[in-house]
Phi, psi and omega in degrees: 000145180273190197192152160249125192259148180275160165227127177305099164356306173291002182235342175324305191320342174258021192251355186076034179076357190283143182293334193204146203251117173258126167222132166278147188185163141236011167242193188265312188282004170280304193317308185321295190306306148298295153351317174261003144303327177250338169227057147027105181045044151268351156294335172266332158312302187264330179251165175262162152018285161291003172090011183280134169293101185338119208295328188240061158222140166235158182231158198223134174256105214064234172274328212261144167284133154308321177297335170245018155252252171260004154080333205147338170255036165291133193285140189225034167255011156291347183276164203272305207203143186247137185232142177238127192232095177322104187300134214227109168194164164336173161212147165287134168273129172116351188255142161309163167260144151303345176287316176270347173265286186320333155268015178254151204278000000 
């Protein structure tokens, strides 16, 4: 079943400009994974190296933080909409923006 995941302004360019995605899954991390079949090196934006979600993205399944259910084997057929949301905070001069590792190629 497909599921619709938002895609974050700062990330459209791998969505063809689109707000939103129909992916097929039945986890967060399938979704991911397909997801990045149709938008090409956007899987590398939300997760780190280790296949982990990058501390300053969070994903929501519905309403729910992923971090506080199963994390990426969180089950996702019941769901309405998967939104990926970009961590919003102060800076520091001298700390990278989270903005610049999600826009860079």
């Amino acid at each position: 079943m497909a599921v619709k995941v938002n895609i974050p302004t700062m990330l459209r360019n791998y969505s063809n400009g689109q707000p939103s995605v129909l992916v097929e899954g039945t986890t967060v991390g399938e979704v991911l994974q397909n997801l990045d079949q149709s938008c090409a090196g956007i899987k590398e934006r939300l997760l780190d190296k280790d296949g982990r979600v990058r501390r300053f993205i969070n994903i929501y399944v519905d309403s729910e933080d992923i971090r506080l259910l199963r994390d990426l084997e969180t089950p996702v057929a019941s769901a309405k909409e998967i939104r990926i949301m970009p961590a919003i905070a102060g800076g520091r001069p001298g700390f990278a923006s989270p903005c610049a590792v999600l826009r860079s190629p």
